[in-house]
C-alpha positions in Angstrom: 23.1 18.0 11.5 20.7 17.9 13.9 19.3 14.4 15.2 17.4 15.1 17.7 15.4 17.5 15.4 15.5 14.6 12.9 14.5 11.7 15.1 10.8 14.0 15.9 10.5 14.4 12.9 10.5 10.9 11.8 8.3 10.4 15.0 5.9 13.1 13.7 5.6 10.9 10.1 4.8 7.6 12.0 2.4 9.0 14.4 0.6 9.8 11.3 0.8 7.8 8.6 0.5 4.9 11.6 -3.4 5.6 11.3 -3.7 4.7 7.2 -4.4 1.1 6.0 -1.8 0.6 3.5 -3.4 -1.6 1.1 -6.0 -4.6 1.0 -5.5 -7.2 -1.8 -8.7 -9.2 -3.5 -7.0 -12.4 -4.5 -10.5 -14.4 -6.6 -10.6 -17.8 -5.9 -9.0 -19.7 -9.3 -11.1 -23.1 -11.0 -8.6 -25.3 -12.5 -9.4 -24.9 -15.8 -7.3 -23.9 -19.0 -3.8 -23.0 -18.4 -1.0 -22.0 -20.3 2.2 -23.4 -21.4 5.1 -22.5 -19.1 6.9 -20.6 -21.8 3.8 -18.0 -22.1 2.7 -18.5 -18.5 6.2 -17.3 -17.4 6.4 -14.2 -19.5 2.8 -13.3 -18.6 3.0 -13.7 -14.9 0.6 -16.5 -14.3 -0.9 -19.8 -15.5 -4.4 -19.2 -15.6 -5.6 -16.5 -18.8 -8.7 -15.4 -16.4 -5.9 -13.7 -14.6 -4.2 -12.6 -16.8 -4.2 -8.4 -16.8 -1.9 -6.2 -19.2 -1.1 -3.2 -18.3 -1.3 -2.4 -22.3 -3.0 -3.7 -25.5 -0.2 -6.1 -27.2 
């Protein structure tokens, strides 16, 4: 194995991926409003339904 060969190489990958942004989150602003219960606010991933996003149709 070679490292030195391995160590540029890695050097090569963050030299340029060190140029990308790699993500930028929107996080809305939440009113207090209607919640839900902690049972169904647990398995859902949040208290507030305007959040809430399913990845599929239940």
């Amino acid at each position: 194995m070679d490292r030195n060969g391995d160590m540029q190489e890695i050097t090569k990958k963050d030299e340029m991926y060190g140029r990308f942004e790699l993500a930028t989150a929107y996080v809305p602003y939440q009113q207090w409003g209607e919640l839900y219960p902690p049972g169904e606010a647990l398995a859902k991933g949040t208290i507030f339904p305007a959040l809430y996003r399913p990845y599929r149709e239940e």
